[in-house]
C-alpha positions in Angstrom: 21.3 -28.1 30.7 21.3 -27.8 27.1 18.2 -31.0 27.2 16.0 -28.4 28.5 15.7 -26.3 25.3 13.7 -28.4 23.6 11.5 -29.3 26.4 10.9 -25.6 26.7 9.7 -25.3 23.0 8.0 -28.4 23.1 6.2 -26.8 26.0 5.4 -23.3 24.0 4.5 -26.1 21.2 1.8 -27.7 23.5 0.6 -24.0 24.4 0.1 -22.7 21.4 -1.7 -25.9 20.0 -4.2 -26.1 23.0 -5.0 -21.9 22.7 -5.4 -22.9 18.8 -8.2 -25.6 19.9 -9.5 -23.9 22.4 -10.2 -20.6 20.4 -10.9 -23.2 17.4 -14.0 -25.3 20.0 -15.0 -21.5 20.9 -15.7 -20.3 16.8 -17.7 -23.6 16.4 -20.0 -23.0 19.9 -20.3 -19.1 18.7 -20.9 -19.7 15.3 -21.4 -23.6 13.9 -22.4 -22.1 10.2 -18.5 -20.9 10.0 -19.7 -17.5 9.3 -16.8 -15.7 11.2 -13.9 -17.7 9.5 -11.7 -14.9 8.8 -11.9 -13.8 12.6 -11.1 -17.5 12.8 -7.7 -17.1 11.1 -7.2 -13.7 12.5 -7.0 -15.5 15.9 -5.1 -18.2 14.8 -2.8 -15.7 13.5 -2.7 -13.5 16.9 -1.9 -17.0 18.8 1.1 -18.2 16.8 2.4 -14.2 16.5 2.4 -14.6 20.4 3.5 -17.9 21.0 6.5 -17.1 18.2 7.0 -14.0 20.1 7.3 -15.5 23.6 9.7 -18.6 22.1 12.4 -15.6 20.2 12.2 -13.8 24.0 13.0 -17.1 25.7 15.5 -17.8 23.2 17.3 -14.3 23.4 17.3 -15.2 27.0 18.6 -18.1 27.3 21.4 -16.9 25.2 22.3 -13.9 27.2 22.4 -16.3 30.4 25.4 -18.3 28.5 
């Protein structure tokens, strides 16, 4: 059971790393002079603050199903 942990974070790894690109591939489309860099970084932020979020949620979980 306990291998599972770290496939789940590898998993909320993956996640956030694809919604980082994706929003990252979005900014370059909307705006290829990099004019909007700080909304850039503001998303970036948002996306890890959620991810981080989700992963303490899972861990407090997991923890309360021991």
């Amino acid at each position: 059971m306990a291998t599972q942990i770290p496939e789940y974070f590898q998993a909320f790894t993956d996640l956030q790393t694809e919604l980082v690109n994706t929003f990252g591939d979005i900014a370059k489309k909307s705006d290829p002079n990099g004019f909007g860099k700080e909304f850039l970084e503001l998303q970036t932020k948002l996306i890890t603050a959620t991810i981080d979020n989700i992963t303490e949620n899972v861990k407090a979980f997991r923890k309360t199903l021991k």
